[in-house]
C-alpha positions in Angstrom: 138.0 91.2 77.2 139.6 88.3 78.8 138.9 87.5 82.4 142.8 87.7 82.9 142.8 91.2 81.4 139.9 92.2 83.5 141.4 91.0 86.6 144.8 92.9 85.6 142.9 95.8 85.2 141.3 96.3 88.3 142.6 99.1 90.2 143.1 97.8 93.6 144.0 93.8 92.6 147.3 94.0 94.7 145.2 95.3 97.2 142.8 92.1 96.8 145.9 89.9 96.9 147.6 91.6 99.6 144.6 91.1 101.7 143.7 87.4 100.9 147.7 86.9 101.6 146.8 88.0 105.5 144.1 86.1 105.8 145.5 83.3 104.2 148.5 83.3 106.6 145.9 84.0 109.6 143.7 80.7 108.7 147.3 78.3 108.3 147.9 79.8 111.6 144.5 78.9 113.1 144.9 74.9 111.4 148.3 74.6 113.8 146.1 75.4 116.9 143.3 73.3 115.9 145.8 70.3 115.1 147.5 71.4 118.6 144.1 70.8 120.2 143.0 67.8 118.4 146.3 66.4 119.2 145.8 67.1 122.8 142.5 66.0 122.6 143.7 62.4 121.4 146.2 62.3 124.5 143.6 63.7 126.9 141.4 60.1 125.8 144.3 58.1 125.9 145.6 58.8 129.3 142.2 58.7 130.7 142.0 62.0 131.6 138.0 63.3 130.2 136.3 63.2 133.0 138.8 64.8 135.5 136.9 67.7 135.2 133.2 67.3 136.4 131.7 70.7 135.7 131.9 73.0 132.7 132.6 76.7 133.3 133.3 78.3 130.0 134.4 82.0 131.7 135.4 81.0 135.5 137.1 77.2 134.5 140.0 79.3 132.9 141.3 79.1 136.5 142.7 76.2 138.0 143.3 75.0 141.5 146.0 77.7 142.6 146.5 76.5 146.7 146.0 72.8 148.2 142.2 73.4 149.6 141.2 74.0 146.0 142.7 71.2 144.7 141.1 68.7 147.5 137.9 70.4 146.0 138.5 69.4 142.8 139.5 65.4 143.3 136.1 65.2 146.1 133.9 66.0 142.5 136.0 63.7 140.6 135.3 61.1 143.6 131.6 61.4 143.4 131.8 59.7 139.5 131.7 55.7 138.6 135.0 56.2 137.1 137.1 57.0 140.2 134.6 54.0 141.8 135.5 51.4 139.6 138.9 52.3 137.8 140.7 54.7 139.8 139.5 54.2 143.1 142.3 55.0 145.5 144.4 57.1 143.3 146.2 59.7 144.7 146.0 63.6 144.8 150.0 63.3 142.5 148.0 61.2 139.9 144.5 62.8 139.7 146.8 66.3 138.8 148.0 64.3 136.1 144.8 63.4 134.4 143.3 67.0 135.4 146.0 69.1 133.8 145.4 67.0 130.5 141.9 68.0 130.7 142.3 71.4 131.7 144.4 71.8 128.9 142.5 70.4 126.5 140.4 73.2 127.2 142.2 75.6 127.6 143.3 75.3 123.8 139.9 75.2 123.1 139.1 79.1 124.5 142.3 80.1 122.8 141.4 79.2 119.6 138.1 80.8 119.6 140.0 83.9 120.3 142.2 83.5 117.8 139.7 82.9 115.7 137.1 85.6 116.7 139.3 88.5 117.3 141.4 89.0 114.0 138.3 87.9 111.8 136.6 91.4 113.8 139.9 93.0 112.7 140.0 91.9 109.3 136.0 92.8 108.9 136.7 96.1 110.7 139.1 96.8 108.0 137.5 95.7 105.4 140.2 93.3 104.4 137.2 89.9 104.1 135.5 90.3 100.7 131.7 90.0 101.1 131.0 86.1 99.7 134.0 85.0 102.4 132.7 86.3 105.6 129.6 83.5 105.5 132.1 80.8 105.3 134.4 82.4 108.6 131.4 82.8 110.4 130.2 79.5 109.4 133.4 78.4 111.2 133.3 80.2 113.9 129.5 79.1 114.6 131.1 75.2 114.2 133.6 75.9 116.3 130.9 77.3 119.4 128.8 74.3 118.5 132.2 71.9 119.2 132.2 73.3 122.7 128.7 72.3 123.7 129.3 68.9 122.2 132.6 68.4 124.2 130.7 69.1 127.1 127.7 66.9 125.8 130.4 63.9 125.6 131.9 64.6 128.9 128.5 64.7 130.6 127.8 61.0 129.4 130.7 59.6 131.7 129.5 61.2 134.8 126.7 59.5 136.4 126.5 55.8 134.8 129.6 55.2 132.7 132.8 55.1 133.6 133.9 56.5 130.1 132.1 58.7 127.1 129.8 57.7 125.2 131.8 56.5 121.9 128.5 58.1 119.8 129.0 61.5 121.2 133.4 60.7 121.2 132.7 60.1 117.8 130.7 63.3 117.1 133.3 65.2 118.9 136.6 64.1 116.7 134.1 64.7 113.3 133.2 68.1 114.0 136.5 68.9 115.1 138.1 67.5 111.5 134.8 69.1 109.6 136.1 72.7 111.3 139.8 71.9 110.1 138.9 70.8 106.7 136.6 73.5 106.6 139.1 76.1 107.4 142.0 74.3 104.7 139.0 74.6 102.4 139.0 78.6 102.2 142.5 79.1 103.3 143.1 76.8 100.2 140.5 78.6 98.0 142.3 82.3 98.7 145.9 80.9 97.6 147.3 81.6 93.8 146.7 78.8 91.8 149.2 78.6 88.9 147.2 75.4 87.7 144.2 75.6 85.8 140.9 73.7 87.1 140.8 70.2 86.3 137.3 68.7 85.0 134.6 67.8 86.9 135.4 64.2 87.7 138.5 64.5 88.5 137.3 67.1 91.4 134.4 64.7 92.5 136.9 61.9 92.8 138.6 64.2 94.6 136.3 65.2 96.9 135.3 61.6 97.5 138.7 61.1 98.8 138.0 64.5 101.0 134.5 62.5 102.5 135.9 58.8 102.7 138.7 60.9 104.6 136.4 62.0 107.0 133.9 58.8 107.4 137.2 56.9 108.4 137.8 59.6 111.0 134.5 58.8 112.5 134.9 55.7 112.7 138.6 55.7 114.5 136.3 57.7 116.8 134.1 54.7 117.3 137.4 52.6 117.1 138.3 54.8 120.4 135.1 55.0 122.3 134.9 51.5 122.1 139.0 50.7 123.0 138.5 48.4 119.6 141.6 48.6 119.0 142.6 46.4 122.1 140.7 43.6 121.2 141.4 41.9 118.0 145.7 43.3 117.3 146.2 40.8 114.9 147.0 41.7 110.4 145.9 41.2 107.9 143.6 38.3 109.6 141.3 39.5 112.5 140.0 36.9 115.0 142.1 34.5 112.7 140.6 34.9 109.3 139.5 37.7 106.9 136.3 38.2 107.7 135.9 37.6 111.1 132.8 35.6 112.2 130.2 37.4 114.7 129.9 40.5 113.3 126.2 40.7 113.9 125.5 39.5 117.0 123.2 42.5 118.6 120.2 43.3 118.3 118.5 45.4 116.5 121.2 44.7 113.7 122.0 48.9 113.2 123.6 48.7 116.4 126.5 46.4 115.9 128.3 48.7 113.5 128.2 51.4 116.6 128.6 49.3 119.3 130.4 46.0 118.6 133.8 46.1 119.1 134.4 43.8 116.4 132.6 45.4 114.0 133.0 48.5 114.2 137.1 47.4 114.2 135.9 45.5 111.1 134.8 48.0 109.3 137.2 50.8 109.9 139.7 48.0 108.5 137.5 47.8 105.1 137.1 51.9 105.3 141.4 52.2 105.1 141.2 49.4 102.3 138.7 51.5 100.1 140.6 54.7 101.0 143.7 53.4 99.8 142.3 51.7 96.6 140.2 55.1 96.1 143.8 56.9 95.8 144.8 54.4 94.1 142.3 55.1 91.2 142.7 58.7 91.3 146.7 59.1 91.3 146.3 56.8 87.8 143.5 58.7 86.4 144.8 62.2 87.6 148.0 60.9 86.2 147.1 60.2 82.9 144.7 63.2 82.2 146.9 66.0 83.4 150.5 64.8 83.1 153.4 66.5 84.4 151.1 69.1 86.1 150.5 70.1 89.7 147.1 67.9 90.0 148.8 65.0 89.5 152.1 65.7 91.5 149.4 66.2 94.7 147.2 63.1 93.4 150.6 61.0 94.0 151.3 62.6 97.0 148.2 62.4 98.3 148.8 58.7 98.0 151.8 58.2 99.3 149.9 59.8 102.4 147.2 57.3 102.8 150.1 54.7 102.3 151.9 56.1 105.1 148.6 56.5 107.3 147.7 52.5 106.6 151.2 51.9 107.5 151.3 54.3 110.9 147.4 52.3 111.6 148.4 48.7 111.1 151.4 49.5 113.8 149.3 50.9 116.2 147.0 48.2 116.0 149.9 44.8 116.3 151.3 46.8 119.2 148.1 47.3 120.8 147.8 51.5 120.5 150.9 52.8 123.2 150.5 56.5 123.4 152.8 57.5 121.0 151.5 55.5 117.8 148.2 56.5 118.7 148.9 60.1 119.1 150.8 59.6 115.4 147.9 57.9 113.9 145.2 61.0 115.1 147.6 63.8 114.2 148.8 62.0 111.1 145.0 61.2 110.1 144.7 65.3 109.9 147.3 65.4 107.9 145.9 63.1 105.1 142.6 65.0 105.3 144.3 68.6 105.2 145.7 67.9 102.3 143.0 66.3 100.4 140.8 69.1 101.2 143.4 71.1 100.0 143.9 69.5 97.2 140.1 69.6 96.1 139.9 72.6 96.4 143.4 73.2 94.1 141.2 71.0 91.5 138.6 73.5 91.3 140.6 76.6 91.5 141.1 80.0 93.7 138.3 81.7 94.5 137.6 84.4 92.0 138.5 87.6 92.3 135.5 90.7 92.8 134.9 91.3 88.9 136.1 87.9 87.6 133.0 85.8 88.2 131.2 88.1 86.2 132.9 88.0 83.7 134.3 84.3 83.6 129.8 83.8 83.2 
């Protein structure tokens, strides 16, 4: 018997599909909060606003200042840090609300989504609505997503006694994890949805998820980029510093530490991360194109391109206009984008997951 006839056979398949359907729509729901809290999380950097809050209280922080006293409270802590020393010295109590209810925000987004997480997935398991090889890969999740919040604080704890901003290593860090969770959580939303195509062969889903990892390795480094304000310091394209390659790219010692801690470099190489990016989807639109024509792999090979076009384009205005708020906001939120929909699109190349029965017989 076919797997297709076996599959049509089961008893309770529209039960099966009726079930991945909710947690399907569930997950697309949890990817707008997380890009919601990225997002936030971009403008809460760019404004300045990290360190506003000194302490980390996961339960009681849910609170803020709610009379005057408790406010004055608040901007004494955020006095005692270099930052307020030596940047915002003198601001006033107007301003330091600003930067706080960025932060507090930022937060705030962050407990929601690990109840919106945590709360239906207990539904969904008390129900029995998860099959059994799924709930590793939601817990998985949810464990990544606990792990993000003690690395946010990890990150905000290097600004407080010595800097006067985060450490771009652990900035970094932060902005990965938080794309690995939303890939991660395209990844099975992806892998529960019909797919009227069949599976494409293996190369083309390793070049596709290539595309998926160089996705995520430029990510990293725009989170270097940030740390580092590198995108302030050389706003010139397709030259930097006045030629191609600049000159002084290795200029600290021990060498490792330039492509981390050199503006210039790291700048440098986040420029030749884009350029293989975009050649990358270059390669696999063509070869998609010519070994599945007409077919939904290669319609989302194309647009998948057309993406990374767009993001090279949204990065190389940010850059000549020296990152304002709004461009650099675009180029975070629109960096999700690309990498949503490559995931997605890898995981289209290798097909839904099977259904309880198929596997078995599909071996």
């Amino acid at each position: 018997m076919a797997a297709t006839d076996y599959a049509s056979s089961l008893p309770d398949k529209k039960r099966l599909l009726r079930n991945r359907a909710q947690v399907r729509y569930w997950l697309y729901c949890i990817l707008i909060v997380l890009f919601a809290l990225i997002l936030v999380g971009g403008a809460t950097r760019m404004t300045g606003s990290g360190l506003s809050i000194t302490e980390w209280k996961p339960i009681h922080g849910i609170i803020p200042p709610l009379n005057a006293l408790e406010w004055q409270e608040e901007f004494l802590k955020y006095q005692q840090i270099p930052q307020y020393e030596q940047l915002n010295h003198g601001m006033s109590l107007s301003q330091f609300q600003f930067i706080f209810w960025w932060e507090w925000g930022h937060r705030l987004l962050a407990r929601g989504v690990g109840f919106v997480f945590a709360i239906p997935l207990v539904f969904f398991w008390a129900t029995r609505r998860i099959e059994t090889g799924l709930m590793p890969k939601l817990i998985g999740i949810l464990a990544l997503g606990g792990l993000q919040g003690a690395i946010g604080w990890w990150m905000v704890v290097s600004g407080l006694s010595e800097r006067v901003n985060v450490s771009q290593y652990r900035l970094a860090t932060h902005l990965t994890l938080a794309a690995l969770i939303f890939m991660a959580t395209m990844v099975v939303a992806r892998g529960l949805a019909p797919h009227s195509q069949a599976e494409a062969d293996r190369a083309t889903q390793r070049m596709a998820g290539i595309l998926v990892l160089l996705t995520m390795i430029q990510i990293y480094l725009g989170g270097l980029v940030a740390g580092l304000h590198a995108g302030l310091s050389y706003t010139t394209w397709p030259l930097m510093d006045g030629r191609i390659i600049p000159g002084d790219l290795f200029v600290i010692e021990p060498l490792w530490r330039n492509f981390f801690e050199s503006p210039k470099t790291v700048q440098f190489i986040h420029r030749i991360g884009a350029y293989t990016l975009f050649v990358v989807a270059a390669l696999h639109m063509i070869s998609t194109g010519r070994k599945f024509p007409g077919t939904t792999h290669a319609r989302r090979a194309v647009f998948l391109f057309i993406l990374v076009l767009v993001q090279a384009v949204i990065g190389i205005a940010t850059l000549v206009m020296q990152v304002p708020l709004h461009l650099g906001l675009t180029h975070q939120g629109f960096a999700l984008v690309v990498l949503g929909f490559a995931a997605a699109h890898w995981r289209g190349t290798k097909g839904a997951y099977p259904l309880p029965g198929e596997a078995r017989v599909l071996a």
